[in-house]
N, C-alpha and C positions, 0 to 999 in steps of 0.2 A: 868572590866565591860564594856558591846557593849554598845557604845552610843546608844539615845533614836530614833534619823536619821535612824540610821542603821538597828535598828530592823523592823523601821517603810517602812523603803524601803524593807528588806525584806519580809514583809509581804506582801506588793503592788507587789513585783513581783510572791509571792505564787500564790495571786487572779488573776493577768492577767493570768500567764500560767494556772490554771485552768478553767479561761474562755476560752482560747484559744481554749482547748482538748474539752469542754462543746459543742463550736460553730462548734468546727471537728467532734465530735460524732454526730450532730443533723443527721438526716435522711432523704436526699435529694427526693426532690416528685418525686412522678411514675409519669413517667417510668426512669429507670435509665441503661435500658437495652434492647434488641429485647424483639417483642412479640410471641409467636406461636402460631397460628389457628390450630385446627385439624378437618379436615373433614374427614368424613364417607364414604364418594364416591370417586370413582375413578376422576383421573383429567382428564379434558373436560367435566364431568359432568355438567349439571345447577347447582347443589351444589358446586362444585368445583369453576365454574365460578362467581355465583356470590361473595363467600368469597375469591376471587382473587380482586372482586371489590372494596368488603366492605375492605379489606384490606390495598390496596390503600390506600383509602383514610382516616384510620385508622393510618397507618404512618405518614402520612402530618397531620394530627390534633393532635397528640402527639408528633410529632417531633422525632420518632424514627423506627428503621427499624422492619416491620410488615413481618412473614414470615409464606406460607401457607404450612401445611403436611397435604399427604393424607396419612388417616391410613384407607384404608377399607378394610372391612370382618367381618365373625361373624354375619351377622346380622345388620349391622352397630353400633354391640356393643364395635369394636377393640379400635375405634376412644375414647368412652366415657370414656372405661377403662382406656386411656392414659392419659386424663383429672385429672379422678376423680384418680390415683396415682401420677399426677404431685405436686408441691409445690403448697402451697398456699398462693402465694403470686402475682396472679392478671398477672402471664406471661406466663401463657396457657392457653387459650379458646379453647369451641368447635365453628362451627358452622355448624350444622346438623338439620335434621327434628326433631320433637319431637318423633319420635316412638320407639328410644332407650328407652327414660322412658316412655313415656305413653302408649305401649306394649308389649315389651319384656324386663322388668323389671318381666312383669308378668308370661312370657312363659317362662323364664331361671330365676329359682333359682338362680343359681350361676352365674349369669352376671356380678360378681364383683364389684357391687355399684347399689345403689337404686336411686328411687328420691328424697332423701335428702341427698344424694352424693352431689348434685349442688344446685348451685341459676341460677334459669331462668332468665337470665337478662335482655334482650329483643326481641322481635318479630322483624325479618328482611324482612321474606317474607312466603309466600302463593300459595300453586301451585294447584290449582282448577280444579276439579273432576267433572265430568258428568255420568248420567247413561243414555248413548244415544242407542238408536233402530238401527238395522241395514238398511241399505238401502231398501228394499223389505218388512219388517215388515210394516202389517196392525194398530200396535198402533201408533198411531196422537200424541198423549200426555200423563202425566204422569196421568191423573184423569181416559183416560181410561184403562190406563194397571193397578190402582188400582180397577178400578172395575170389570175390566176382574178377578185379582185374588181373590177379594173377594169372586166371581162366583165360579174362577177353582181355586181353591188353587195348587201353582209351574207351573201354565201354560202358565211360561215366564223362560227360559233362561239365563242367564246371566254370562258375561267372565269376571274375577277378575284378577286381577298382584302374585295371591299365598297364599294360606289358611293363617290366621290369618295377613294377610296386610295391610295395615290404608285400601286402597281402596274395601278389603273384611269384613272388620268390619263395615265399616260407610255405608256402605251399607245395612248387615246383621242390624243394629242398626234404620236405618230409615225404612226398612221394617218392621220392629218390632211395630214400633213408631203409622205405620198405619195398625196395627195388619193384615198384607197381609204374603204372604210368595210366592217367586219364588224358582228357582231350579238352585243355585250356581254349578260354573265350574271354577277350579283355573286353569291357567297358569304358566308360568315361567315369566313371568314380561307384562310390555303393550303390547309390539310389538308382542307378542307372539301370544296374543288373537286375533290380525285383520284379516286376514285372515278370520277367521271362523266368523266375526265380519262381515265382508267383506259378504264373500259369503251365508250369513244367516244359517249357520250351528247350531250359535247360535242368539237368538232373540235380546241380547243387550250387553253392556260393560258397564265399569268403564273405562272411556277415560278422557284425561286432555284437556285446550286449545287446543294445538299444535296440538294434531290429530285431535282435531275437524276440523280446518282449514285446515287441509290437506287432509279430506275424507267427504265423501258424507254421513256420518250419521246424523241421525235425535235425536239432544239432548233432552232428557226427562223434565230432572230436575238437577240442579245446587247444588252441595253440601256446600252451602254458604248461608250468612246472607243477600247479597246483591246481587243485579242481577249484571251479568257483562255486561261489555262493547263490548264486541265480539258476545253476544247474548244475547239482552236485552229482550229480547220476551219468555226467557226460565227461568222458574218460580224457586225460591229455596226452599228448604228444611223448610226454615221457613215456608214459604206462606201455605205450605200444614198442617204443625202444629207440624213436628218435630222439639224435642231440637237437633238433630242431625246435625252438619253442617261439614266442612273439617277437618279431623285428618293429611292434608297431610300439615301444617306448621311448620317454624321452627324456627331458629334463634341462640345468641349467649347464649351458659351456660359455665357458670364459677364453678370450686369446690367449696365446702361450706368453712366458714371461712376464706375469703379472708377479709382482711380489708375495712373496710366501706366506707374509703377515695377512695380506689380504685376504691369498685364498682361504688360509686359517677361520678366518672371522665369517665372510661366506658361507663357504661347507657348514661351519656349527649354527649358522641362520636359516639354513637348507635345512638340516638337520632337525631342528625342532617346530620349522614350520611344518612339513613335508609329516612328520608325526602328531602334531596338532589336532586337536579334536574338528575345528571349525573347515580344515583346508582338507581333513577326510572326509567330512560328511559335504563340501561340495563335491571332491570327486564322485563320493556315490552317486551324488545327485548326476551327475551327468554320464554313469557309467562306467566311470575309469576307476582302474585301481593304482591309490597313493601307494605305491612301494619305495621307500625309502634306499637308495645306494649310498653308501660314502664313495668318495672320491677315487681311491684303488678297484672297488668293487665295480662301480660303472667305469670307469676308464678301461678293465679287462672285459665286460661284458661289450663295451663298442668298440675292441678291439678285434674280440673274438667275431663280432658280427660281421665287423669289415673284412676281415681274410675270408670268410666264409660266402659272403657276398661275391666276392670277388672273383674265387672258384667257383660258382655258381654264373654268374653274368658269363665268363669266359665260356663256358659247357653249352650256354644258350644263346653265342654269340652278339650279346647286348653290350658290349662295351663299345666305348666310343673309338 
């Protein structure tokens, strides 16, 4: 018979070594490994560069190394599909515009994932749109080229970056909004249009900051909720009484069912980079405006964009 010592030491040694394995199996906090960004754009792009920044400094606040791929084409669908077939487990983000989902989820069927592919996680930035006059154009402002079209319905002009584009939808969508209608002309991207922008070939564009400041056009109206700082004298889209404001923002989305902890940890890395002294004054530098969303807030703002998208592609028969 084993003494009563011996059974009782063996038992003590069963529970420690089971604690031991207990305390080995717990699950060490994220991150425990790199993370991946995927952008949509080619590198040197503003997108490229700014999630080079946020990057950065998304390494240094996690304490692990942050790496940025570009995956562009498609549409800038290639990027999302990489997302939305990656694991989910919180170490691949995107950071792209919203127009993968909010529309061309709507114009390709087959784009490989919808918008409940992802959780929008936060708003990083904003790149602000104008519909400015060319230089020799008789319109002064935007009240009188709505009442010129009210008069002449399509007897204005206008150069967009490519049929069904945030920049020709939000535009098509605020003209709607004041039941006017002009006479769209697509391009192959910004640069494209100036020229004829330029030489008054056609009467106006869909321009961002940066060519603002770089050319002699006359801005109409502001595709935003708040007048900017570059031209505070140029009215927005709300002022005149559309819900229509910029479809051209983006930020980071993550695939759906990532753990909660994660997203947790994330968002409040979002959160403080995206308000950072160093990650605002690059977006100035390049233009764009750092507006911060949390999580609820940009998930409703790209929700609202996509049904709105949606009933707009439909009216212009641009769905796939």
């Amino acid at each position: 018979m084993r003494p009563k010592f011996a059974r009782l030491g063996l038992s003590a040694a069963l529970g420690i070594a089971a604690t031991a394995l207990t305390v080995h199996a717990a699950p060490q906090p994220y991150p425990t490994k790199p993370i991946n960004i995927v952008t949509p754009l080619p590198a040197g792009s503003t997108v490229d560069v700014l999630a080079r920044a946020f990057a950065q400094q998304l390494s240094q606040r996690l304490k692990t190394p942050v790496v940025v791929e570009t995956k562009a084409g498609a549409g800038l669908m290639l990027a999302m599909q990489n997302v939305a077939n990656a694991p989910a487990d919180g170490y691949t983000l995107a950071f792209t515009p919203a127009t993968p989902l909010s529309i061309q989820t709507h114009r390709h069927k087959n784009a490989g994932y919808t918008l409940e592919s992802f959780v929008p996680l936060c708003q990083t930035f904003e790149n602000i749109f104008y519909l400015a006059a060319s230089p020799g154009s008789d319109i002064k402002d935007i009240r009188t080229l709505v009442d010129r079209l009210k008069k002449d319905p399509g007897r204005f002009s206008y150069g967009h970056s490519g049929i069904g584009s945030a920049p020709h939808l939000m535009t098509e969508e605020f003209l709607r909004d004041l039941n006017v209608r002009a006479t769209e002309i697509s391009y192959r991207g910004e640069t494209a249009l100036l020229p004829d922008l330029t030489s008054g070939q056609i009467d106006g564009g869909l321009v961002t900051t940066s060519v603002l400041l770089q050319h002699n056009y006359r801005p109409l109206v502001v595709f935003s909720t708040a007048r900017t700082k570059e031209f505070p004298d140029v009215p927005t889209t709300a002022e005149l009484g559309s819900k229509v404001h910029s479809s051209t923002y983006g930020g980071i989305f993550i695939r759906k069912d990532v753990p909660q902890d994660v997203l947790v940890t994330l968002e409040g890395a979002c959160r403080d980079i995206v308000n950072s002294p160093s990650y605002q004054q690059m977006a100035d530098q390049l233009q764009q405006t750092a507006t911060y969303l949390d999580r609820p807030a940009f998930s409703r703002r790209v929700a609202a964009d996509h049904a709105s998208k949606g009933r707009l592609l439909d009216e212009l028969n641009l769905k796939d």
